[in-house]
N, C-alpha and C positions, 0 to 999 in steps of 0.2 A: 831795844826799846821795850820797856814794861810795857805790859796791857793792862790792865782791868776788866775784869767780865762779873756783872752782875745776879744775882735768879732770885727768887723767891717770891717777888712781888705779884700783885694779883687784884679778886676782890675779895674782900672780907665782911663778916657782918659789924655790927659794934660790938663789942666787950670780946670779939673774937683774940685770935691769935694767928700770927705769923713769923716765917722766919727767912730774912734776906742773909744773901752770900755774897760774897765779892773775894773770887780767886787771883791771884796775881800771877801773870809767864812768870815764868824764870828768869830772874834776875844773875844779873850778873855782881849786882853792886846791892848792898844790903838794905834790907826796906825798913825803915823805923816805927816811927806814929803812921795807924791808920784810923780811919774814921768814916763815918757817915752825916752826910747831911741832907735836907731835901729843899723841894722848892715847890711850892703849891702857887696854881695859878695865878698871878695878878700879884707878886710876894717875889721878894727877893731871898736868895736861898741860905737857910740857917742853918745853924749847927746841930746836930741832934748825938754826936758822943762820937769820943777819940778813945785811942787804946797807944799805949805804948809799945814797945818792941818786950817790955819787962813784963806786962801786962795791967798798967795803973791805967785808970779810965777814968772820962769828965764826964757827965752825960746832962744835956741839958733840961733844967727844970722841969718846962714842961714834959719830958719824958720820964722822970726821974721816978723810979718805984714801978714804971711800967716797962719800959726798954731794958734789955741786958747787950751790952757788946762783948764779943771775946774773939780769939784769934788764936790761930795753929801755924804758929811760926814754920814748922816741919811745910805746911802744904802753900803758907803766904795766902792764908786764908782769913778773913775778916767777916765776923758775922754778924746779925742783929737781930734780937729775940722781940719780938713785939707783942706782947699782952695787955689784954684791955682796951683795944685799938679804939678808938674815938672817930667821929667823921672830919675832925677837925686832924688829924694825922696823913687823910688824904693828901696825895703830893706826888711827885716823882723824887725815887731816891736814889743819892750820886753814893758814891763809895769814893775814897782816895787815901795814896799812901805815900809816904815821903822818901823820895830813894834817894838813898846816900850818892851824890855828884851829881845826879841828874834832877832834885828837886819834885816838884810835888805832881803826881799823875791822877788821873780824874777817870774815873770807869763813865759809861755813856748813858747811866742811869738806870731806874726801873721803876716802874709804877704800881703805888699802892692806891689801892681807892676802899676809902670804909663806908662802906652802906647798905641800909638795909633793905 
C-alpha cells in the first residue's frame, strides 16, 4: 500500500515563501500524475497543480506565476514552491498521486496559514 507523507507547511507572513513536500513509500507499482490541492475552512477542496510522471504541469489560476510544482521521480517525491503567499492561500494541503492498478492515494494533509 503507497503512503503519502506530507512537511513543509507551517505559518508564514504574506508575500513570504514556502516550500511543501510529499514523499511517497515505495511502490511497488509505478506512480504517474501527482498533485496538490488544498481545502480551506468552510470550501470544498480545489485544485492547486498536477505534474506528470514526464514532468508537464497544470497549475491553477489563481496560483499561477506564484506556485512552482516539480518532482524527483528517483525519490517519488512531489513538491510545491510557494511565493508571494497571500492570506487567502491559507488552507490545509493534501498531496496525491496516481498509482498504476491501485488508483489515486491521498497524503493526510498539511497546514499552511498566511498571516501576519
Amino acid at each position: 500500500q503507497v503512503q503519502l507523507v506530507e512537511s513543509g507547511g507551517g505559518l508564514v507572513q504574506p508575500g513570504g515563501s514556502l516550500r511543501l513536500s510529499c514523499a511517497a513509500s515505495r511502490s511497488a507499482f509505478s506512480i504517474n500524475d501527482m498533485g496538490w490541492y488544498r481545502q480551506a475552512p468552510g470550501k470544498q477542496r480545489e485544485l492547486v497543480a498536477t505534474i506528470t510522471k514526464g514532468g508537464s504541469t497544470n497549475v491553477a489560476d489563481s496560483v499561477k506565476g506564484r506556485f512552482t510544482i516539480s518532482r524527483d521521480n528517483a525519490k517519488n517525491t512531489v513538491y510545491l514552491q510557494m511565493n508571494s503567499v497571500k492570506p487567502e492561500d491559507t488552507a490545509v494541503y493534501h498531496c496525491n498521486a496516481n498509482v498504476a492498478y491501485r488508483g489515486v492515494v491521498w497524503g493526510q494533509g498539511t497546514q499552511v496559514t498566511v498571516s501576519s
